[in-house]
ZADO-1210 file (C-alpha; in nm, 4 decimals, padded with zeros to 6 digits):
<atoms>
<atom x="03.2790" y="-00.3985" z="-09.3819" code="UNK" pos="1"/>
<atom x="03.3817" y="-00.1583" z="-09.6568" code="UNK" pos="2"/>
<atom x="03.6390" y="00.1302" z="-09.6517" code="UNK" pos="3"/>
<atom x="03.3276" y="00.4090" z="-09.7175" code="UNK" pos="4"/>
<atom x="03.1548" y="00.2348" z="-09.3701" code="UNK" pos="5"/>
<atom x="03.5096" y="00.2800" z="-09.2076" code="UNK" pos="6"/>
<atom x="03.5901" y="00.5977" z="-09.3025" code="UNK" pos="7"/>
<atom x="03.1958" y="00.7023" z="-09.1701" code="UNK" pos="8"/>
<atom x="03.2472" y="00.5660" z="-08.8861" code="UNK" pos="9"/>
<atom x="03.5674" y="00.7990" z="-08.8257" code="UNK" pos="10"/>
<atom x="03.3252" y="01.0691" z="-08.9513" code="UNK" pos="11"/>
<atom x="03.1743" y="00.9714" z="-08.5982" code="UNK" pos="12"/>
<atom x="03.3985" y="01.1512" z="-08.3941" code="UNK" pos="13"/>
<atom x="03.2888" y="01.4806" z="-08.4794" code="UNK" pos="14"/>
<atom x="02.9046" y="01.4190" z="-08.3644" code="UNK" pos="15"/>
<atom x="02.9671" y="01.5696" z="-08.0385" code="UNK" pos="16"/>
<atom x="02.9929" y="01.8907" z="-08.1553" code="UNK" pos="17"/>
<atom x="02.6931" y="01.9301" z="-08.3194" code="UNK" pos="18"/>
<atom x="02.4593" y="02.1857" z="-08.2537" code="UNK" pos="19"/>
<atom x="02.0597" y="02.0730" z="-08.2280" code="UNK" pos="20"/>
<atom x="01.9996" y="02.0348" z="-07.8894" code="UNK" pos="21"/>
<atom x="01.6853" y="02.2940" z="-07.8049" code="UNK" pos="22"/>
<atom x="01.4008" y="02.0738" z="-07.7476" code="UNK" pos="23"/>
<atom x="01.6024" y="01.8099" z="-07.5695" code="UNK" pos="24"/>
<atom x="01.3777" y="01.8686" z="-07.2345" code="UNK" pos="25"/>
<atom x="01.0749" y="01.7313" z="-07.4439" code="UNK" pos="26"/>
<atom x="01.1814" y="01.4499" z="-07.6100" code="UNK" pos="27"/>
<atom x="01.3656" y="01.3681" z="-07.2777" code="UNK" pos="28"/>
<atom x="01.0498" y="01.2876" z="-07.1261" code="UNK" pos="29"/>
<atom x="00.9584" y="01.0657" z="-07.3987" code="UNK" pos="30"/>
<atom x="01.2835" y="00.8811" z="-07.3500" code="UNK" pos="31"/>
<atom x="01.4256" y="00.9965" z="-07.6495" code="UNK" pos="32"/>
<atom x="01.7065" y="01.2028" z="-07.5016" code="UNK" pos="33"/>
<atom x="02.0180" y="01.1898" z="-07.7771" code="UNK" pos="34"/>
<atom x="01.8216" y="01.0513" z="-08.0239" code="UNK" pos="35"/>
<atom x="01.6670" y="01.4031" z="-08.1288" code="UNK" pos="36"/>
<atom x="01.8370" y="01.4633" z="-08.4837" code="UNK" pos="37"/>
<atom x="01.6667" y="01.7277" z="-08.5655" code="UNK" pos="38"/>
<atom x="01.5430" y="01.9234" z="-08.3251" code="UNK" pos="39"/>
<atom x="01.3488" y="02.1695" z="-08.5381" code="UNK" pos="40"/>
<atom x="01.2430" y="02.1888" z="-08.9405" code="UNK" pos="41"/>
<atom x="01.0661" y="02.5410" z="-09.0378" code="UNK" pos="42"/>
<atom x="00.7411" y="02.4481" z="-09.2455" code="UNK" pos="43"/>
<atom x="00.7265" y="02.7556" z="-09.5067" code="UNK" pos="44"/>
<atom x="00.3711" y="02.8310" z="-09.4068" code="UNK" pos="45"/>
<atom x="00.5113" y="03.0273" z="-09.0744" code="UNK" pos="46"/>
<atom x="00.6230" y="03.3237" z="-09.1134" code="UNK" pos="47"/>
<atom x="00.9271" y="03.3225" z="-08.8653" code="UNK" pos="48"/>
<atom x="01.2221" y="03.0550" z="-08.8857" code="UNK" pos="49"/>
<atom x="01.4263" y="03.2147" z="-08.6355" code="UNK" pos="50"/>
<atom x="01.7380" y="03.0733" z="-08.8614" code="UNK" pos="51"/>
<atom x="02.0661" y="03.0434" z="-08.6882" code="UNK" pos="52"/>
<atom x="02.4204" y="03.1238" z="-08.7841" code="UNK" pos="53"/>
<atom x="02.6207" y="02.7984" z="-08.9650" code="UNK" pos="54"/>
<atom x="02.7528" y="02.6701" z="-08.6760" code="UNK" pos="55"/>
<atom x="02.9998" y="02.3207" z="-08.6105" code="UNK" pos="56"/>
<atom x="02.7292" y="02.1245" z="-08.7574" code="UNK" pos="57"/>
<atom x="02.8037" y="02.2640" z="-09.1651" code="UNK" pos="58"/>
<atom x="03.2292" y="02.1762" z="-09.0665" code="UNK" pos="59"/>
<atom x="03.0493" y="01.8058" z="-08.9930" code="UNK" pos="60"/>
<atom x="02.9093" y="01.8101" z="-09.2790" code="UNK" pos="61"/>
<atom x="03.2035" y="01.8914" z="-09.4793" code="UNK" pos="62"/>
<atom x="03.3770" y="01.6300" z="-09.3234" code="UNK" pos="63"/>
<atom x="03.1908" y="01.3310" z="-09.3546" code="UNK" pos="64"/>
<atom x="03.2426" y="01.1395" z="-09.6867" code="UNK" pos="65"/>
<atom x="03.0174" y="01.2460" z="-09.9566" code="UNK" pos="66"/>
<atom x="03.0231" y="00.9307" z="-10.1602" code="UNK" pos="67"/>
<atom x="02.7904" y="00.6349" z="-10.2164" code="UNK" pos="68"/>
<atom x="02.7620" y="00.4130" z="-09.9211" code="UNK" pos="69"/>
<atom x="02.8098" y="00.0879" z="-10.1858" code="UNK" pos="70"/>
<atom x="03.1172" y="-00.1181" z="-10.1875" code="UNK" pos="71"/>
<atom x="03.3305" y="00.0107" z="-10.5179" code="UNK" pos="72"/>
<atom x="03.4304" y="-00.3211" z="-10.6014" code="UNK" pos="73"/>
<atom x="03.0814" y="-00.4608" z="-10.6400" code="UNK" pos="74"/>
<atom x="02.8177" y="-00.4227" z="-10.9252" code="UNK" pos="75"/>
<atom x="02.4702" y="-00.3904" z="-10.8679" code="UNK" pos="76"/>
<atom x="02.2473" y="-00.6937" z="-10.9937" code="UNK" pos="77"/>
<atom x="02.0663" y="-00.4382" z="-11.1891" code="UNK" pos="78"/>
<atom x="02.1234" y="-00.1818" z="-11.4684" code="UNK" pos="79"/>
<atom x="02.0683" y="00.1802" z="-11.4679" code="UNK" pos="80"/>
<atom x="01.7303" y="00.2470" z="-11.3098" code="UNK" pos="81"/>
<atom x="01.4678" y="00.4962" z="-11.3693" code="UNK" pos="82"/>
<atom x="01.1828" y="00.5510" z="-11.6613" code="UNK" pos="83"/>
<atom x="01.1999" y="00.9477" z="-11.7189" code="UNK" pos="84"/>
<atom x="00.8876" y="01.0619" z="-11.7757" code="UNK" pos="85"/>
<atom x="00.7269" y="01.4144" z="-11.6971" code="UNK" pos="86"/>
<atom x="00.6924" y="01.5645" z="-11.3783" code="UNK" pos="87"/>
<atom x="00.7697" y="01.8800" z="-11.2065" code="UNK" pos="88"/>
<atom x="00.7876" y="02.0095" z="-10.8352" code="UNK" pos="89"/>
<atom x="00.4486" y="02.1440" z="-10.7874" code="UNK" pos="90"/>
<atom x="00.4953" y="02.5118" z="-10.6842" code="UNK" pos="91"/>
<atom x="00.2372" y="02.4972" z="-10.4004" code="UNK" pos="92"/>
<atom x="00.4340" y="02.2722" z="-10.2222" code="UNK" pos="93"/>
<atom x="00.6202" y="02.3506" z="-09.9333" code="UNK" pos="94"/>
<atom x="00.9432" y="02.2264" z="-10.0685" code="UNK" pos="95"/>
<atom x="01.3031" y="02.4063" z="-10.0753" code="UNK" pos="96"/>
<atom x="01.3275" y="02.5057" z="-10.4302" code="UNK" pos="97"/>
<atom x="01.0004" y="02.7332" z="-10.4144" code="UNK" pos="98"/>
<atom x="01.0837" y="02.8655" z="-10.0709" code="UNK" pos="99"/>
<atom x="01.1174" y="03.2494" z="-09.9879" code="UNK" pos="100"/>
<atom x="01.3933" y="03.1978" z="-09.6858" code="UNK" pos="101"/>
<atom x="01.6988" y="03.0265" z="-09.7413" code="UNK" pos="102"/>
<atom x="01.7368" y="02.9326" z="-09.4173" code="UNK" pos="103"/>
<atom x="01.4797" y="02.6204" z="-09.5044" code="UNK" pos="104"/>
<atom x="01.7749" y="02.4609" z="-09.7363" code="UNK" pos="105"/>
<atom x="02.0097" y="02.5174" z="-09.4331" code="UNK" pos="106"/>
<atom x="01.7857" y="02.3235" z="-09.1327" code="UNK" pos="107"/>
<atom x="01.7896" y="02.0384" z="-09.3851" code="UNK" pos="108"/>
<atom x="02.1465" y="02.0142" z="-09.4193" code="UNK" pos="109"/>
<atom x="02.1793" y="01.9953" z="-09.0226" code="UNK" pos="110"/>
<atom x="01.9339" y="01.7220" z="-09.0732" code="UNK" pos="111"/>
<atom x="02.1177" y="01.5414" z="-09.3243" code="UNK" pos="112"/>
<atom x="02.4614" y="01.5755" z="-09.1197" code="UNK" pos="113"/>
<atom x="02.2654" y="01.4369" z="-08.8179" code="UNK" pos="114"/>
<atom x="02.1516" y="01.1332" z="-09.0143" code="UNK" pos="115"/>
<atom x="02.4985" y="01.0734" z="-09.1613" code="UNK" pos="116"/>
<atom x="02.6214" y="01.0401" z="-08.8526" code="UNK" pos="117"/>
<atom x="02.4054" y="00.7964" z="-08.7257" code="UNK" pos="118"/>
<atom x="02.4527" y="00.6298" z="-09.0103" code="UNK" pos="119"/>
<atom x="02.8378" y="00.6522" z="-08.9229" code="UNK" pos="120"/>
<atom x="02.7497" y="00.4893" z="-08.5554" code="UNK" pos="121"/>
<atom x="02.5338" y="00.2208" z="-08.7263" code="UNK" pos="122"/>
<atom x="02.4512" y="00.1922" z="-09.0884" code="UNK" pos="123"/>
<atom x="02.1513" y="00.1992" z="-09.2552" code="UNK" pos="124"/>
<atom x="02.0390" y="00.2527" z="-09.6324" code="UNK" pos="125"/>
<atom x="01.6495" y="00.2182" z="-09.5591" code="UNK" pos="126"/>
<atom x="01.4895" y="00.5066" z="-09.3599" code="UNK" pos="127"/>
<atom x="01.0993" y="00.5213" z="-09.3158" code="UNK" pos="128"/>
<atom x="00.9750" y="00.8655" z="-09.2409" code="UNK" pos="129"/>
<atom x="00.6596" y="00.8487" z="-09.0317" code="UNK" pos="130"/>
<atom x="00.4254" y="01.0051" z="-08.7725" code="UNK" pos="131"/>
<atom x="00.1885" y="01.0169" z="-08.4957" code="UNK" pos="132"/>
<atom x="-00.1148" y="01.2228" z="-08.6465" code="UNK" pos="133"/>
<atom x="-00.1835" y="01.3039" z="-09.0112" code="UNK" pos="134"/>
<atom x="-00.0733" y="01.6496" z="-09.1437" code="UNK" pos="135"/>
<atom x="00.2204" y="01.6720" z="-08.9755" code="UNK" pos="136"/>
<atom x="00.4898" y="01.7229" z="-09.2388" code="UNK" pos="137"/>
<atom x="00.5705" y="01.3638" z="-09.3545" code="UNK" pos="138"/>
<atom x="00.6127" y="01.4423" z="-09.7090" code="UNK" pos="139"/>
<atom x="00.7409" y="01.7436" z="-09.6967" code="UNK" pos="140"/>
<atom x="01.0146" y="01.6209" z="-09.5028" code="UNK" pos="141"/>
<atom x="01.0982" y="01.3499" z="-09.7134" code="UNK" pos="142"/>
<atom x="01.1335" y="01.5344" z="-10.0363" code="UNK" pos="143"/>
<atom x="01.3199" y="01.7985" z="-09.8968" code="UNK" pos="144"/>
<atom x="01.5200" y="01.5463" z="-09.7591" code="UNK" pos="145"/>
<atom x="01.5486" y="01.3770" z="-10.0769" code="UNK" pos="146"/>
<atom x="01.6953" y="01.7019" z="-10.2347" code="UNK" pos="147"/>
<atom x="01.9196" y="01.7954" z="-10.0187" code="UNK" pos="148"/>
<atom x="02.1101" y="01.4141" z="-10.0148" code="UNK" pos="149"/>
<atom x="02.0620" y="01.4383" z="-10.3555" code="UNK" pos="150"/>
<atom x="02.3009" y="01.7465" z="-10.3558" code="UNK" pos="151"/>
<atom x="02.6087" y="01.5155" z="-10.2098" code="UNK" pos="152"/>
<atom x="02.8319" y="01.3884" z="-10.4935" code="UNK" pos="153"/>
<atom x="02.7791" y="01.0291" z="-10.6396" code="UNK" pos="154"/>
<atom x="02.5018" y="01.0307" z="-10.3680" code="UNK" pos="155"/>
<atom x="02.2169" y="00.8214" z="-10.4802" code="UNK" pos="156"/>
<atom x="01.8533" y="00.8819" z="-10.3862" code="UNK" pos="157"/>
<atom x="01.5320" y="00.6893" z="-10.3889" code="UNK" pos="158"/>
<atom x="01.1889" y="00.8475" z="-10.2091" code="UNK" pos="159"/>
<atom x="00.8666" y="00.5576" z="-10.1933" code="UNK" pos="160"/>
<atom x="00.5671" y="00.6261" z="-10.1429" code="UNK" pos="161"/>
<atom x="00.4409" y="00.3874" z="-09.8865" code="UNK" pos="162"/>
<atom x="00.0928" y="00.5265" z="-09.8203" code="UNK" pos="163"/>
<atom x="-00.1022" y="00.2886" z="-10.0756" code="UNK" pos="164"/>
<atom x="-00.4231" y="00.4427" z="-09.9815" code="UNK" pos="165"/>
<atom x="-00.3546" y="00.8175" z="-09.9237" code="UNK" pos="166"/>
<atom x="-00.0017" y="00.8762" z="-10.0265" code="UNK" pos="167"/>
<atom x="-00.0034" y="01.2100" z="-10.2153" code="UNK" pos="168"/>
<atom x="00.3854" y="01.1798" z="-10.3627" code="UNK" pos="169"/>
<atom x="00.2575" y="01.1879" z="-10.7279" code="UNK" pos="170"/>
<atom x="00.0792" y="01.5306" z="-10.6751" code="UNK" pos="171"/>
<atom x="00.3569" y="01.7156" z="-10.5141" code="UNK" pos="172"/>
<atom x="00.5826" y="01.5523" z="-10.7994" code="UNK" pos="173"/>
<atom x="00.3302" y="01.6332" z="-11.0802" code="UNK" pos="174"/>
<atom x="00.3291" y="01.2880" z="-11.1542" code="UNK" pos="175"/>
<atom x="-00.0307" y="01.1547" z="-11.3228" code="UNK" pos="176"/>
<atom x="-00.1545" y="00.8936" z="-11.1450" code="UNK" pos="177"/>
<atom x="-00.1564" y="00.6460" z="-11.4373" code="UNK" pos="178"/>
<atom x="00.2196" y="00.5346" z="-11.3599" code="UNK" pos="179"/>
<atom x="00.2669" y="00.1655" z="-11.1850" code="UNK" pos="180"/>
<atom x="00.4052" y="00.2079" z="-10.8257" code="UNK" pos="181"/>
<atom x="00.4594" y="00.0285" z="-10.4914" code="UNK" pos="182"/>
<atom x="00.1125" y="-00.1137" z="-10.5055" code="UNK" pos="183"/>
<atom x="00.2024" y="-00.2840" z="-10.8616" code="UNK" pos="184"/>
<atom x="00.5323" y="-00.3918" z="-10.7425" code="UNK" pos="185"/>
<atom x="00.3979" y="-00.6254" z="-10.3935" code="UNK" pos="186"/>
<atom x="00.0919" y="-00.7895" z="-10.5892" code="UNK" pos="187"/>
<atom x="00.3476" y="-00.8663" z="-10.8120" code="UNK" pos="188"/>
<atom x="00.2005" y="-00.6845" z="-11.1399" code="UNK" pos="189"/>
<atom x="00.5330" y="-00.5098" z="-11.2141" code="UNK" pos="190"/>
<atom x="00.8959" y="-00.5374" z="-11.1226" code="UNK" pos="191"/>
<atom x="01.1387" y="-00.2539" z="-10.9841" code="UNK" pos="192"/>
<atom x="01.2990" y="-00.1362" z="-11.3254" code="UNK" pos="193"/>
<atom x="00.8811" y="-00.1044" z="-11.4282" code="UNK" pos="194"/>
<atom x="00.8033" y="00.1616" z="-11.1340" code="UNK" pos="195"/>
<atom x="01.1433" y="00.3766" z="-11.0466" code="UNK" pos="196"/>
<atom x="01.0370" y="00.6878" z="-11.1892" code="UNK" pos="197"/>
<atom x="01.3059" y="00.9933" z="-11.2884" code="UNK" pos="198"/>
<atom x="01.2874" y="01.3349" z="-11.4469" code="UNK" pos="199"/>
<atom x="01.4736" y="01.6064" z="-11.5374" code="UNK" pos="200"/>
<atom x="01.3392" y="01.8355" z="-11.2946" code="UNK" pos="201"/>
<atom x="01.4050" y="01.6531" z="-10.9702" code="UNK" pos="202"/>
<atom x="01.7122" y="01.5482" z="-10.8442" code="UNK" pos="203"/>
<atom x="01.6370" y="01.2355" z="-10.7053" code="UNK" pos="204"/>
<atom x="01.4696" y="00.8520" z="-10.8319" code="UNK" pos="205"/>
<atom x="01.1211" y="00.7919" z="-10.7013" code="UNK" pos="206"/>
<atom x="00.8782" y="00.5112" z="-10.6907" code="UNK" pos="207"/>
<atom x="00.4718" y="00.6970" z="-10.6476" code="UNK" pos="208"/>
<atom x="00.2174" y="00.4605" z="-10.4868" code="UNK" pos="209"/>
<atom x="00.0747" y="00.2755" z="-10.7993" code="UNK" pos="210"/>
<atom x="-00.2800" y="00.1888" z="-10.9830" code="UNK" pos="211"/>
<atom x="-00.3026" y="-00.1454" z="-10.8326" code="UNK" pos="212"/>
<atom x="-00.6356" y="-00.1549" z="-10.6883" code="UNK" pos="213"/>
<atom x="-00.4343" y="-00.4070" z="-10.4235" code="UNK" pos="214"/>
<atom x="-00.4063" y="-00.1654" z="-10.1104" code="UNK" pos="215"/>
<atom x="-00.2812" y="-00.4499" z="-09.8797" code="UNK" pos="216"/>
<atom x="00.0967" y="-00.4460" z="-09.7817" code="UNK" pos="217"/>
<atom x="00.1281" y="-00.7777" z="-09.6464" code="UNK" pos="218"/>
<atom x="00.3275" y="-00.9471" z="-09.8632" code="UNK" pos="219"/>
<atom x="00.6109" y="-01.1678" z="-09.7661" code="UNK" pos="220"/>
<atom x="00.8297" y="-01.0230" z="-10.0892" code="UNK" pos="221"/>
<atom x="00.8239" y="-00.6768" z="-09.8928" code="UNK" pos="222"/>
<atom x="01.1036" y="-00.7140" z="-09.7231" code="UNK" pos="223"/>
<atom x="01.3380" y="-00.8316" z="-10.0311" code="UNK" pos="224"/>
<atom x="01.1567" y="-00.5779" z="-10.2291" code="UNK" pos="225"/>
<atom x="01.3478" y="-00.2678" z="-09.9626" code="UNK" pos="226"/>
<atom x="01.6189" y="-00.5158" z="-10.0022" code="UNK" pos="227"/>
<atom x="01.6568" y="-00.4808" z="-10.3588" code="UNK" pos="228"/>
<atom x="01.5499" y="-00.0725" z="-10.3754" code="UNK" pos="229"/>
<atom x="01.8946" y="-00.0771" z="-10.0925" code="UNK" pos="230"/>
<atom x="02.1334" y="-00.2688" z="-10.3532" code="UNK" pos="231"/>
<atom x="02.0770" y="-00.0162" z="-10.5914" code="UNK" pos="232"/>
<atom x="02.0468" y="00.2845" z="-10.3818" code="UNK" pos="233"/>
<atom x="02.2784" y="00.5071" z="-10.1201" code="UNK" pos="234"/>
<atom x="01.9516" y="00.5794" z="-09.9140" code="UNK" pos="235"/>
<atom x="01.5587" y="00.4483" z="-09.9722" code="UNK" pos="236"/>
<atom x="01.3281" y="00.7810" z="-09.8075" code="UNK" pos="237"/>
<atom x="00.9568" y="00.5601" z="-09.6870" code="UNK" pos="238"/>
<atom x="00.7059" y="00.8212" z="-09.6626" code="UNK" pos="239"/>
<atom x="00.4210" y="00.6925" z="-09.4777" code="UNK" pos="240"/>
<atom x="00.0947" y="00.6731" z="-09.2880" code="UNK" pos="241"/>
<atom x="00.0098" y="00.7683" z="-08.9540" code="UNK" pos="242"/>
<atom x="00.1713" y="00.5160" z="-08.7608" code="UNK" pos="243"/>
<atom x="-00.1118" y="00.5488" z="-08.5144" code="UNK" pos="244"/>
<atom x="-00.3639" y="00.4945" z="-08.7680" code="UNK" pos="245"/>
<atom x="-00.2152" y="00.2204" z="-09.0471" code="UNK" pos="246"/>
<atom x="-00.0907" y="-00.1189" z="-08.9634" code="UNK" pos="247"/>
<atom x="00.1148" y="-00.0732" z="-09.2956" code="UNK" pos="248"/>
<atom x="00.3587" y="00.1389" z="-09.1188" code="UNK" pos="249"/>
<atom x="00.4303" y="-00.1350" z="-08.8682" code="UNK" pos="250"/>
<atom x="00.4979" y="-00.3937" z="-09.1665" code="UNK" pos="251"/>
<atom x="00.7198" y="-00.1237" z="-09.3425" code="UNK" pos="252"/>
<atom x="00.9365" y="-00.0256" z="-09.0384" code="UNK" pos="253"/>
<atom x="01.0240" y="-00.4324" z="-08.9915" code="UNK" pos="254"/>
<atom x="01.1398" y="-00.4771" z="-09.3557" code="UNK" pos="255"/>
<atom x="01.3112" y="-00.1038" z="-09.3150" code="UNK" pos="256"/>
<atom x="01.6449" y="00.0023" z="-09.1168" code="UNK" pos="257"/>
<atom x="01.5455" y="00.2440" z="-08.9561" code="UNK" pos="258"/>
<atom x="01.2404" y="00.4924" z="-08.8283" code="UNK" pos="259"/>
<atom x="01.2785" y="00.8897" z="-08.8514" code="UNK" pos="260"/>
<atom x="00.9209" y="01.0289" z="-08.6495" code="UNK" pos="261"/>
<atom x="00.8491" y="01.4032" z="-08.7640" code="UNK" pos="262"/>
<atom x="00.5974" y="01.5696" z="-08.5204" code="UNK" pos="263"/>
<atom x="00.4029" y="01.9425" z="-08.5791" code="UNK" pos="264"/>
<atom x="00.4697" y="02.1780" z="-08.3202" code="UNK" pos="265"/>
<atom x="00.1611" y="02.3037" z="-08.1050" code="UNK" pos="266"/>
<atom x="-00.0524" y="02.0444" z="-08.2758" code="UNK" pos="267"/>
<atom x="00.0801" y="01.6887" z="-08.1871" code="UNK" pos="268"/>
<atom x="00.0132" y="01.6229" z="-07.8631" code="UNK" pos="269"/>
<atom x="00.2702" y="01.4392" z="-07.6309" code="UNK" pos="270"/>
<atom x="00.0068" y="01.1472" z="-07.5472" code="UNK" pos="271"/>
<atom x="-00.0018" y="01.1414" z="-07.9443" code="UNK" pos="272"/>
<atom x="00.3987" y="01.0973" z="-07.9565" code="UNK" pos="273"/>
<atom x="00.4084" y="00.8557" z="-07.6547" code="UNK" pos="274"/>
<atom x="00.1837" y="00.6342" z="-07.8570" code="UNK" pos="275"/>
<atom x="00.3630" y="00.6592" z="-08.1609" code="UNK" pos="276"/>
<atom x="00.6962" y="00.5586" z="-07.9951" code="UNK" pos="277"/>
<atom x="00.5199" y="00.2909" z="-07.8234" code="UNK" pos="278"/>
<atom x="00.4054" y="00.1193" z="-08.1955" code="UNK" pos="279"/>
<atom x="00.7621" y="00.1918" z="-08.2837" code="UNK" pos="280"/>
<atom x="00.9207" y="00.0348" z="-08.0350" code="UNK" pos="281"/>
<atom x="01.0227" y="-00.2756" z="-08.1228" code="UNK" pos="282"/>
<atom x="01.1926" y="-00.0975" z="-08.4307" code="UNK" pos="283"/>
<atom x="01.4799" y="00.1332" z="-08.4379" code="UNK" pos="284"/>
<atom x="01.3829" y="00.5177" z="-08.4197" code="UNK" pos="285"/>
<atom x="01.6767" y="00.7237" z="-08.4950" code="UNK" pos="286"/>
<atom x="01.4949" y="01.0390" z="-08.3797" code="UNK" pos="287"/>
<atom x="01.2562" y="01.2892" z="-08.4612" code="UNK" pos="288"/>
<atom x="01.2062" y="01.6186" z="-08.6182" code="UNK" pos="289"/>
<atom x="01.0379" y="01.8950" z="-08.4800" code="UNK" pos="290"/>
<atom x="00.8360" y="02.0733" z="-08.8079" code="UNK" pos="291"/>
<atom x="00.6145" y="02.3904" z="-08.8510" code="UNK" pos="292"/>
<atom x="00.8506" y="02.5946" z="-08.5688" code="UNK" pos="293"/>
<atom x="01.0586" y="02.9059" z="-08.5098" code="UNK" pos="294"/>
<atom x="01.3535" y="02.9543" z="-08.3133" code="UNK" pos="295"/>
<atom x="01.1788" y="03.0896" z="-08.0472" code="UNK" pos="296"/>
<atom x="00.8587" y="02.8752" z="-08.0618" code="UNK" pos="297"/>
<atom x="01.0897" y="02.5385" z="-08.0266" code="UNK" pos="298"/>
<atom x="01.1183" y="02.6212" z="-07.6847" code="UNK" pos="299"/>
<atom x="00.7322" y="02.6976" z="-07.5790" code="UNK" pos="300"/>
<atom x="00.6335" y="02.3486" z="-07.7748" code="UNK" pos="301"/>
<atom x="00.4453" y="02.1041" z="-07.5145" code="UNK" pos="302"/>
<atom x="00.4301" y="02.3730" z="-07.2492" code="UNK" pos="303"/>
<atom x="00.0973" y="02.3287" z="-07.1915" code="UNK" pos="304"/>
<atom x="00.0341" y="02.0097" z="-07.4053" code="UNK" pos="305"/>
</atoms>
């Protein structure tokens, strides 16, 4: 085990004082009490975030090593990734740079000091971001995400989209649709230097769903292919389907490290999350965000659900 895992896992210590807990009665029922690490995102669309004061979570954050997770002393098997082309966060997306309240950039860096410390209790460098319904914040949540990792020094990040049939990653990164992606890279029509995308106007390395009219992901170089994206990377971001819905999302969680579930307030259901968890199960979900809420509003959610 390296130093950087050792010196997380010391990072550890300081996860019990963490704020986060409002919602913890929900997800309680569900069985996932502790595993909530984020117990509620604001989507920009609502008009109240109900932002609280930095509390002990931001002196976690400061704390925990902001450095890539890889060993120093070995080289990756590959050179400098990423073909820069032309892209651009679209505006219309709900996304941190283009957001009125500030407070949005500060409920993802709770989130990202709850993930680093689970990643202090157990690594992981593969994280798919999924969900019961569709429409629930997926993407949203994993570019945001994205960014605000992307802000740690030496921190390298890579967001995937693994929807092959409905991912929308390229339009909310401006990306044309002409660009070989995950698609191209299972049936084999492309390797990873081909489809790790980079520009100058977003922070982190990205890989957009692909032309490949191939929109089957069984394919028994999946695994090696997250395996590869991991050796090169500090953290892989999955954006995916519906778990509900896609059988992808099944075969993407079992070549993945771990499972972060995002659910909308007042419009997934808790039959809809019970599900979800119950496809999930044999995987390892790490918790589950709470999007589209207020402050107040966190604590109504499922009251009459």
């Amino acid at each position: 085990m390296s130093r950087l895992y050792d010196a997380l896992k010391e990072a550890g210590h300081f996860r019990q004082g963490v704020e986060g807990r409002a919602g913890e009665n929900v997800w309680d029922e569900l069985g996932l009490k502790g595993r909530e690490i984020g117990s509620a995102l604001h989507d920009p669309d609502v008009s109240d975030t109900g932002a609280s004061a930095p509390g002990p979570a931001d002196e976690a954050d400061a704390l925990i090593p902001q450095k890539s997770f890889l060993d120093a002393e070995s080289a990756p098997p590959y050179g400098e990734l990423g073909i820069t082309i032309a892209a651009s966060l679209n505006r219309k997306a709900r996304l941190m740079p283009h957001a009125v309240d500030p407070s949005i950039a500060e409920h993802y860096r709770r989130l990202r000091t709850k993930i680093l410390q689970q990643q202090a209790e157990r690594p992981f460098r593969s994280l798919v971001v999924t969900s019961a319904n569709p429409q629930e914040g997926k993407t949203v949540t994993v570019l945001n995400l994205g960014m605000s990792f992307a802000m740690l020094p030496s921190f390298k990040v890579l967001v995937v989209d693994g929807d092959l049939r409905q991912g929308k990653l390229e339009q909310w990164l401006g990306v044309d649709n002409s660009h070989p992606g995950l698609s191209n890279l299972i049936d084999g029509s492309a390797e990873l230097e081909d489809v790790v995308l980079k520009s100058d106007a977003i922070p982190m390395h990205f890989i957009v769903r692909g032309n490949s009219q191939m929109h089957d992901m069984h394919s028994s170089q999946l695994a090696g292919h997250i395996q590869r994206m991991t050796e090169q990377y500090d953290l892989v971001l999955v954006d995916t389907a519906p778990v509900t819905l896609m059988a992808d999302v099944q075969l993407l969680a079992a070549s993945c490290d771990a499972i972060l579930l995002v659910a909308r307030a007042f419009s997934t259901s808790r039959k809809a999350m019970a599900r979800a968890l119950d496809e999930l199960q044999p995987f390892r979900v790490i918790g589950t965000v709470l999007n589209a809420t207020s402050e107040v509003q966190r604590y109504r959610y499922y009251s009459g659900s």
